[in-house]
C-alpha positions in Angstrom: 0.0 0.0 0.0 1.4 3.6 -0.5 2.5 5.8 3.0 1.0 8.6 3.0 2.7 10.3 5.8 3.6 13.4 5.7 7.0 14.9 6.3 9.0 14.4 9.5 9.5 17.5 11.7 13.2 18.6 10.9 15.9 17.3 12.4 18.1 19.4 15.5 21.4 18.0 13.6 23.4 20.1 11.4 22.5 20.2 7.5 24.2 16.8 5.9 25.3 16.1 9.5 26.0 12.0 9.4 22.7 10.4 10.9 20.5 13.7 10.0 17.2 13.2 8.8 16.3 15.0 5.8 13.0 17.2 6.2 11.0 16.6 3.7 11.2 12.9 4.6 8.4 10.6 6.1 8.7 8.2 7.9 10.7 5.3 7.5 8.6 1.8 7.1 10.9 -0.8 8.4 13.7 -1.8 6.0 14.7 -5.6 6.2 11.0 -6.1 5.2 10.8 -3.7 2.4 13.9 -3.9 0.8 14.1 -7.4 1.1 10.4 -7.4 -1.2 12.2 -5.2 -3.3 14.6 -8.0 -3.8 11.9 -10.5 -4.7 10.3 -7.8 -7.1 13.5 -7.0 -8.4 14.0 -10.8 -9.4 10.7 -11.4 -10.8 11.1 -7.9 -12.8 14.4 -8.9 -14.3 13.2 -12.7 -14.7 10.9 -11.1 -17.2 12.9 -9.5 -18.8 15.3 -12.1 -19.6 12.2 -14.7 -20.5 10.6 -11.8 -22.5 14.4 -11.5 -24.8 15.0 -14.8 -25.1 11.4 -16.2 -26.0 10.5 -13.5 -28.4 14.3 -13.6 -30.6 14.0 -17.2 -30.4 10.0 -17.1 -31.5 10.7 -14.2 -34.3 13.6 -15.9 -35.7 11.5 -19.4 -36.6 8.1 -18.0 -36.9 9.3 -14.9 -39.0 12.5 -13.7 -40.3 15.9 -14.8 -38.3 17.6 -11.5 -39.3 14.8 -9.5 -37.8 15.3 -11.6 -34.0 16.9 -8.5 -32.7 14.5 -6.4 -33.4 12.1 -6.7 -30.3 15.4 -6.4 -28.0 16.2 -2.7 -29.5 12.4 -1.7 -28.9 12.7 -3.0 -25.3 15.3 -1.5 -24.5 14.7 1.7 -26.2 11.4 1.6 -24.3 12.9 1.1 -21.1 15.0 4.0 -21.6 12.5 6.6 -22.3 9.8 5.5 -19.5 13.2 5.6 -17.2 13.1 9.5 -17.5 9.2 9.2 -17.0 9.0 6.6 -13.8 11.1 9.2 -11.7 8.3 12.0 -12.4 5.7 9.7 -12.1 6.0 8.3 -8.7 5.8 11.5 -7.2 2.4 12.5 -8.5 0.5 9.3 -8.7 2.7 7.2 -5.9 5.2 4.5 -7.3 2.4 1.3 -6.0 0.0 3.1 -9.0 3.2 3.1 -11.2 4.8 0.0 -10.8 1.4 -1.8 -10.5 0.0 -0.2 -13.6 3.4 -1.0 -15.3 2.8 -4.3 -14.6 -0.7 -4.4 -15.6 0.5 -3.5 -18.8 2.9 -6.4 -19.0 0.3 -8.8 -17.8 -2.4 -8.1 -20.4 0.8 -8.1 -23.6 2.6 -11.1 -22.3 -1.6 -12.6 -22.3 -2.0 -11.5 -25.8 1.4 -12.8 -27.1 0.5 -15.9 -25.3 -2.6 -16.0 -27.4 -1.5 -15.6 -30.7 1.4 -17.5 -30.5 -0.8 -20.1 -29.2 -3.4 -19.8 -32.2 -0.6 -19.5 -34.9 1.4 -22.7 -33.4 -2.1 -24.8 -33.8 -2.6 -23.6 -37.3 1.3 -24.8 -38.0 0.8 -27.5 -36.6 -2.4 -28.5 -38.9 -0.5 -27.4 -41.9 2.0 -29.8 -41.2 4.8 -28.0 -39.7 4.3 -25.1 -42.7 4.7 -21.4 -41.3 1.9 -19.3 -43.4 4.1 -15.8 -44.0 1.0 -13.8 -42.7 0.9 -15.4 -39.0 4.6 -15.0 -38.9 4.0 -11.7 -39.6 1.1 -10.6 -37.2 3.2 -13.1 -34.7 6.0 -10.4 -35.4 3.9 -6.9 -35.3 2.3 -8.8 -32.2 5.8 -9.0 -30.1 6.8 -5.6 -31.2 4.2 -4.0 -30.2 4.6 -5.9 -26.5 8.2 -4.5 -26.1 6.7 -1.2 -25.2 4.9 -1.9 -22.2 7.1 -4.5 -20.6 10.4 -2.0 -21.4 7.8 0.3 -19.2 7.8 -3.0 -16.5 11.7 -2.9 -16.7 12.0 0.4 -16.5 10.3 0.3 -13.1 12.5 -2.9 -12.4 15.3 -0.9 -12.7 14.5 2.0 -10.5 13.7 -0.6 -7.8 17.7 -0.2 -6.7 16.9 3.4 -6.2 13.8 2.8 -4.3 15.2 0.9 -1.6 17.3 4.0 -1.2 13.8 5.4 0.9 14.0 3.1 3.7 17.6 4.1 4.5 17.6 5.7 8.0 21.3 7.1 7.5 23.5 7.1 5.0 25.7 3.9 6.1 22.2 2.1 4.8 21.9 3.5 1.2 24.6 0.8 -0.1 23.1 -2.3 2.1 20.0 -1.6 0.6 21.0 -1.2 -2.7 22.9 -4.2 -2.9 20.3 -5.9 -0.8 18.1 -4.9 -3.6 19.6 -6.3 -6.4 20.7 -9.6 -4.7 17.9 -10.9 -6.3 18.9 -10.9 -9.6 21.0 -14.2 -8.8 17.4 -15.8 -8.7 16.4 -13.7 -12.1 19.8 -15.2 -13.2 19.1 -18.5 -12.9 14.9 -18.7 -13.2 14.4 -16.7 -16.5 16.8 -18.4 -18.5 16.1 -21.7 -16.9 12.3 -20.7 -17.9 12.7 -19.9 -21.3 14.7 -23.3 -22.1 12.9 -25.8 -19.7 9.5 -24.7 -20.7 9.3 -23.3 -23.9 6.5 -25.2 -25.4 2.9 -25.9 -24.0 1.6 -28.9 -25.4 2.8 -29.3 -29.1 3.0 -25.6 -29.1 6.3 -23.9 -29.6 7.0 -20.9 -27.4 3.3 -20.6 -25.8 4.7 -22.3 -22.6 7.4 -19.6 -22.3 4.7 -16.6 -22.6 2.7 -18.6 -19.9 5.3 -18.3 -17.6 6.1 -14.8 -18.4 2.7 -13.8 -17.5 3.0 -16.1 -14.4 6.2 -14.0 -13.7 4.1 -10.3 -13.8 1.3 -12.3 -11.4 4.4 -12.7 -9.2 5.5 -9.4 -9.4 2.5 -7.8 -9.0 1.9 -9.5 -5.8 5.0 -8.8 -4.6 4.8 -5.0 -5.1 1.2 -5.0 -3.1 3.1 -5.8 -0.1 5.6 -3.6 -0.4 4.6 0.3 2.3 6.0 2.4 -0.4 7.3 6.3 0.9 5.1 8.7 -0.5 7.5 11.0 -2.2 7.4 15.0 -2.2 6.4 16.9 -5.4 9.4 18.4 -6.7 8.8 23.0 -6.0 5.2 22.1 -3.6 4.8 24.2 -0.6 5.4 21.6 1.4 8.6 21.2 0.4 9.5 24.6 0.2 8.2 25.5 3.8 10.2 22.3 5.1 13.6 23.2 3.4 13.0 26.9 4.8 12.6 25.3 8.6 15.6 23.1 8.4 17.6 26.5 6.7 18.1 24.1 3.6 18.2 26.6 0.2 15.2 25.0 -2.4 15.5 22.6 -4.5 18.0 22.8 -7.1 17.8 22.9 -11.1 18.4 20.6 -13.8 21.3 22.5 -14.8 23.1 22.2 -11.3 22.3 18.5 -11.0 23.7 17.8 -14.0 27.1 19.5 -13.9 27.5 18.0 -10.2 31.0 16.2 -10.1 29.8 14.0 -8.2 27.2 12.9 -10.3 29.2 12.5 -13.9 31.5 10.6 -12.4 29.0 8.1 -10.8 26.5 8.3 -14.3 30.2 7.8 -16.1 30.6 4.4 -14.2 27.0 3.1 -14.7 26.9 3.3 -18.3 30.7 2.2 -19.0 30.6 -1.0 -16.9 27.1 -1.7 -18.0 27.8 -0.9 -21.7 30.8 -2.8 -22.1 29.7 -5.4 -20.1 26.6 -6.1 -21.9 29.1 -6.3 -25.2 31.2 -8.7 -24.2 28.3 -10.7 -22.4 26.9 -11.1 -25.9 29.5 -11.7 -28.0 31.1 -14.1 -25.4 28.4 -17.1 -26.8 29.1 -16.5 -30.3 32.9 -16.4 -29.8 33.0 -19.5 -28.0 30.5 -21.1 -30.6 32.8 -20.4 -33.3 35.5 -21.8 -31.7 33.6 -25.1 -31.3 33.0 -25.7 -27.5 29.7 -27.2 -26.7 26.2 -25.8 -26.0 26.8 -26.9 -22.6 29.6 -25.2 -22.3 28.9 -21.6 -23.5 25.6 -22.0 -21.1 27.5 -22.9 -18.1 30.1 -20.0 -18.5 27.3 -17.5 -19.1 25.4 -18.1 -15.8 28.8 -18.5 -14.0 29.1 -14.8 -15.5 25.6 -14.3 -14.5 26.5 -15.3 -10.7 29.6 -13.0 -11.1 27.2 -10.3 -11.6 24.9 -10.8 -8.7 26.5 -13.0 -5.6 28.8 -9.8 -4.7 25.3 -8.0 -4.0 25.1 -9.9 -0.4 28.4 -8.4 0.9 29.4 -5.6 -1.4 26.7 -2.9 0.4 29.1 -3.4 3.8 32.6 -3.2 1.6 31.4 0.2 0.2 30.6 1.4 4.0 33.5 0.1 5.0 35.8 1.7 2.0 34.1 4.3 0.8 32.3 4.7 -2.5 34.8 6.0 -4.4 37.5 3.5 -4.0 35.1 0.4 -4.7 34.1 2.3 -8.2 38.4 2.1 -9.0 38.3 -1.8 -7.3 35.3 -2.5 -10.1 36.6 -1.1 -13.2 40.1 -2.3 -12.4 38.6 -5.9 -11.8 36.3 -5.5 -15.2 39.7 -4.2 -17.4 41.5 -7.5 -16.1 38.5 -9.8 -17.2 38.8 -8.2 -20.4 42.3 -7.5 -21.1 42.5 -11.6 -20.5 40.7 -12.0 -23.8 43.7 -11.3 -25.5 45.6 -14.0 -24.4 44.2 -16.8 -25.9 40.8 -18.2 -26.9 41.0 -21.1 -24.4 38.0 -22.6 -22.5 39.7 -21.3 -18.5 39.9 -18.0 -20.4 36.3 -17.7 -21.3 34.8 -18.4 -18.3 37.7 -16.5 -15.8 37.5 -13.2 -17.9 33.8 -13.0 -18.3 33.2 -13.8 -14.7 35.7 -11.2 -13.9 33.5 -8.6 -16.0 30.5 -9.4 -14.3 32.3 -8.8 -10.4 33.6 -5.9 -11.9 30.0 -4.9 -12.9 29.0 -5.7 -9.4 31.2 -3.7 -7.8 30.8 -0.5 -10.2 27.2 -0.1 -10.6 25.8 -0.9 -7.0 28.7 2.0 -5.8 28.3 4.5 -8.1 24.6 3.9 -7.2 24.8 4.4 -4.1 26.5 7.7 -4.6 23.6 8.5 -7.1 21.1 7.7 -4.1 23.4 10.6 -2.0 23.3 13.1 -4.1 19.8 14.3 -4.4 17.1 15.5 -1.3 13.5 14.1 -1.5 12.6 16.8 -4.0 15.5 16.3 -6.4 14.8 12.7 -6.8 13.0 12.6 -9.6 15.4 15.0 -11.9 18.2 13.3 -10.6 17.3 9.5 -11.1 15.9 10.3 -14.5 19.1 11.9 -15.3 20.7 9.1 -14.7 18.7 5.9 -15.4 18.0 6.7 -18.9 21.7 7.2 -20.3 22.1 4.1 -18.2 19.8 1.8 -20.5 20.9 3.4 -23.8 23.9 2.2 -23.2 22.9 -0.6 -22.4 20.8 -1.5 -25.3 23.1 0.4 -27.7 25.7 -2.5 -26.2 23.9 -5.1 -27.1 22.6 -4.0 -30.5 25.9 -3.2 -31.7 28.4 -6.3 -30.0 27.0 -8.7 -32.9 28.0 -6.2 -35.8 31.3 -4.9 -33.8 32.3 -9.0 -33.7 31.8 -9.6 -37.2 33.6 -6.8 -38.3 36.1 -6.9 -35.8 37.0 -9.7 -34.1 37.1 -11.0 -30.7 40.2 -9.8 -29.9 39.8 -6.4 -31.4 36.1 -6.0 -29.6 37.6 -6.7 -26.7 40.4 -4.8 -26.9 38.3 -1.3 -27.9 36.3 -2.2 -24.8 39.7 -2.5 -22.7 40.5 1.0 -23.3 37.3 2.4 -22.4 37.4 0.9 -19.2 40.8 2.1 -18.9 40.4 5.5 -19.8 37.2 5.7 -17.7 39.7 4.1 -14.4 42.6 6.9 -15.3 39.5 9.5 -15.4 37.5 8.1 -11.6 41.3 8.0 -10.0 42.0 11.0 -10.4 38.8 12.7 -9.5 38.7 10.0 -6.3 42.5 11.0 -5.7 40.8 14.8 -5.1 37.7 13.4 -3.5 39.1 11.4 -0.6 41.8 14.3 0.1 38.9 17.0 1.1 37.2 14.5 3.7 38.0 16.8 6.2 39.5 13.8 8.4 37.7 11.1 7.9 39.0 8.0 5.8 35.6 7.7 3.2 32.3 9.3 2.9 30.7 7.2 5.5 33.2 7.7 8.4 32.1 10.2 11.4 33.3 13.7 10.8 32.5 16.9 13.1 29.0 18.3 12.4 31.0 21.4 11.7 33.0 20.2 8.8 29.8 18.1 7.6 27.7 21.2 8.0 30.6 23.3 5.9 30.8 20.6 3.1 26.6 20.9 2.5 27.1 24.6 2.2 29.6 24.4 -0.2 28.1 21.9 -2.2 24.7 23.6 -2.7 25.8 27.3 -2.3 25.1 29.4 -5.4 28.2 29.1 -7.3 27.9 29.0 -10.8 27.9 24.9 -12.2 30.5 25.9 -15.1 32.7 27.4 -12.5 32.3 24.1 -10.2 33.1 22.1 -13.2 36.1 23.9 -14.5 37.5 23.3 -11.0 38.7 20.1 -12.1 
């Protein structure tokens, strides 16, 4: 059900003060419960999505036209990344349980009418003897395209589940536990949507219907979940009520796109995101067809991709404490310098060993680079600059994401393996030379303390807020650096 409290009266500690409460905040449902749902939904949201990708390629490529199987993964994806600049402006006026659950509404009733004609057109191919008609490939085709748009909506609010679970953080030492809490369960959506989409493909003598079954069984599960869930009502970005609470707690209003974007702070963390997703999305996909070509078994190629898979999601049940207990900054360097090892071993051989230890390398290095700069993501912002902020951010985040995968297939072919994962080398690279040396700056103005989480005086705190969101111009702030 969606809290409707209203904010909590401010707090007596200094502005940004470690363990302050921010004004405009309710208050706080309790968080094992919530963000441990938030893991479930985050499973059975990303479980979709991998059953939705692999059933419709798989169903578009024999029903239809093999070179048009990628097609539904561009629209998802591009979906995804436009309703992840609306999700964030959403929640606050209609509440995320209306969002989310309408999202997944959505998904239910498309994943019910791809089940359906899929269905209908496998019993007519059936009766004609195994013969695919052109026109029911066709409408199966238009059919799953026009599917990809809601459920990229249903991943898009899948993916903002991480920042979510950033409400129920009582200080700031919680905002990484819970967003690594959070997405912990993607080591179930890891192994259950694949698993799905293989195991029970058909239904009956049907192709594919059995795998749209179970991806409408996979919304039900969802939408349960989230009905359980006590989201935080969040605060209209410029209402009264805001404004009158910033004023009591001598907070300055809330500030403008402009400022959030050319924050440090938060190109460096949006830089991370999108270059450990991007080029780990690239060399997740070509890493099958490499391996193919080289002859190992279908066994084989599966068994190194969910080893990646587990790469990508065990480190979520300890990495939340490692980023409290090192700071943010120096996990970000940890997980692009562990991702540039996984790759730069593709360029020693094309060997079984090296498959599987530099593509589960990636995925740790993922791990450690996304839930981190994350978590400085869910820092950066009050209540009121949520919605600007995590738009900001989330949709670069998917384009690149989708851009990655829609491209690794061309890039291979005229490439190479060794060349693709070479070009991808150097962008982590230059990406680790660029977060070192902004870090480097970052850790030496901690007034004291040894990361971002460690107890400094209020004083110095209260000093660092002021600076921070004092009315300096943003192209000054940036040609600091």
């Amino acid at each position: 059900m969606e809290r409707e409290a209203g904010p909590a009266p401010p707090s007596e500690a200094a502005p940004g003060a470690a363990g302050a409460r921010d004004p405009e905040r309710p208050a706080i449902p309790p968080f094992r419960r919530n963000v441990l749902l938030l893991s479930v939904a985050w499973c059975f949201g990303v479980a979709a999505a991998f059953m939705q990708l692999s059933a419709t390629t798989l169903a578009v490529a024999e029903l239809y036209d093999e070179s048009k199987s990628t097609l539904p993964l561009g629209v998802l994806m591009a979906s995804a990344a436009v309703f992840a600049a609306l999700v964030p402006h959403m929640t606050p006026r209609y509440g995320k349980w209306r969002v989310y659950g309408t999202a997944t509404c959505l998904g239910m009733v498309m994943a019910a009418v791809e089940l359906a004609v899929v269905y209908t057109v496998g019993k007519g191919i059936n009766e004609n003897g195994g013969v695919v008609d052109p026109e029911d490939g066709r409408l199966v085709f238009i059919v799953i395209m026009v599917s990809c748009v809601p459920q990229g909506f249903v991943y898009a609010c899948a993916n903002n589940f991480r920042l979510t679970s950033v409400d129920y953080a009582v200080e700031k030492r919680q905002i990484p536990i819970a967003i690594s809490m959070t997405m912990g369960g993607g080591i179930a959506a890891a192994l259950v949507g694949p698993l799905l989409a293989i195991a029970s493909r058909d239904l009956g003598d049907v192709k594919f219907a059995g795998s749209f079954l179970h991806l409408f069984l996979l919304y039900v599960a969802l939408l349960l979940t989230l009905s359980r869930i006590e989201f935080i009502k969040a605060s209209r970005p410029g209402s009264q009520e805001v404004l009158d609470a910033n004023a009591a707690a001598g907070l300055p209003p809330p500030r403008s796109l402009k400022q959030l974007l050319l924050q440090w702070d938060f190109f460096i963390a949006l830089l991370v995101q999108v270059v450990t997703f991007a080029t780990m999305g690239a060399l997740m996909s070509a890493t099958p067809v490499s391996m193919r070509n080289e002859g190992f078994s279908y066994a084989l190629i599966t068994t190194t991709i969910v080893l990646h898979l587990m790469g990508m999601y065990v480190p979520s049940f300890w990495i939340g404490k490692v980023v409290t207990r090192f700071g943010i900054g120096k996990v970000m360097v940890a997980g692009l310098a562990v991702e540039m090892i996984g790759a730069l071993l593709f360029l020693i051989q094309r060997s079984a060993p090296i498959y599987i230890c530099g593509i589960v390398l990636v995925g740790v290095g993922w791990n450690f680079g996304f839930i981190s700069a994350t978590s400085r993501i869910g820092m950066l912002a009050t209540e009121a600059e949520k919605p600007r902020l995590h738009a900001l951010n989330d949709t670069p985040v998917l384009a690149s994401l989708g851009i990655s995968f829609l491209t690794s297939g061309p890039l291979y072919t005229s490439l190479g393996w060794e060349n693709l994962a070479l070009l991808n080398s150097v962008i982590i690279i230059a990406t680790f030379i660029v977060v070192v040396i902004r870090e480097a700056r970052l850790i030496a103005n901690y007034a004291g303390a040894s990361n971002e989480f460690a107890e400094v005086p209020a004083k110095s705190r209260a000093a660092e807020v002021e600076q921070q969101t004092s009315a300096e111009e943003p192209a000054d702030h940036l040609a600091e650096v």
